[in-house]
N, C-alpha and C positions, 0 to 999 in steps of 0.2 A: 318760436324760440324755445328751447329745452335749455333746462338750468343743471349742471349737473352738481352732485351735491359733495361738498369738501371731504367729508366725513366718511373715513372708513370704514366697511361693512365689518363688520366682526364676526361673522359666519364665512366670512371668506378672506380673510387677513390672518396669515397667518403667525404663528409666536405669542396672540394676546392672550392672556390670561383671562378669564371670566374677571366681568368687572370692564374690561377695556385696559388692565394694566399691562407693563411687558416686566417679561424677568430679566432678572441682570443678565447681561452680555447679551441679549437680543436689539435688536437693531427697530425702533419705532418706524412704522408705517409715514411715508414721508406725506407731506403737504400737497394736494395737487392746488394746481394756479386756477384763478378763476375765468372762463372762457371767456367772460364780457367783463374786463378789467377797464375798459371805458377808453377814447377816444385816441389816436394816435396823434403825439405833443410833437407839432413842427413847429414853433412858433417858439421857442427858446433857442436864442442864438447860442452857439457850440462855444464860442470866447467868452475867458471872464469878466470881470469890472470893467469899465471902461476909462478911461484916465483921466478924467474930470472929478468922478464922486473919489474916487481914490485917490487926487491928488487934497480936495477938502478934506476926507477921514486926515490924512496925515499931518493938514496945516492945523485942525484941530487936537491931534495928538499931542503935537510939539507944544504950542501954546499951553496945555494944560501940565505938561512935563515941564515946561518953563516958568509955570504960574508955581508949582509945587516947590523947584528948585528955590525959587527966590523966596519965595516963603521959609523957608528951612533956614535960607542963606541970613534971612531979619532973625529968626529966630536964634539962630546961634550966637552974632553978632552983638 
């Protein structure tokens, strides 16, 4: 297994300034990907939330929007 290395050569890159810097309007040496980025992810279903935990998030929304509301509502009162 060869690793190849992210980092652009600067003897063969062209536009860098000594240092590794670029001048203005030159366009930086892009990012290459890394070969061995790790395992191919089948296992996360393509749909989102399912409608159970998403129906809890919401009945817990309300109730704390409803606890706020009536609290406001004593307070004013």
């Amino acid at each position: 297994m060869s690793h190849i290395s992210p980092d652009p050569e600067p003897e063969r890159s062209s536009g860098l300034e000594p240092g590794g810097g670029v001048p203005p309007g030159e366009t930086p040496p892009a990012e290459s990907s890394l070969p061995e980025a790790g395992p191919r992810e089948t296992h996360n279903p393509p749909k989102g939330w399912s409608k159970a935990p998403m129906a809890v998030i919401l009945v817990v929304v309300v109730l704390i929007a409803a606890f706020f509301l009536a609290y406001a509502l004593a307070l004013i009162l």
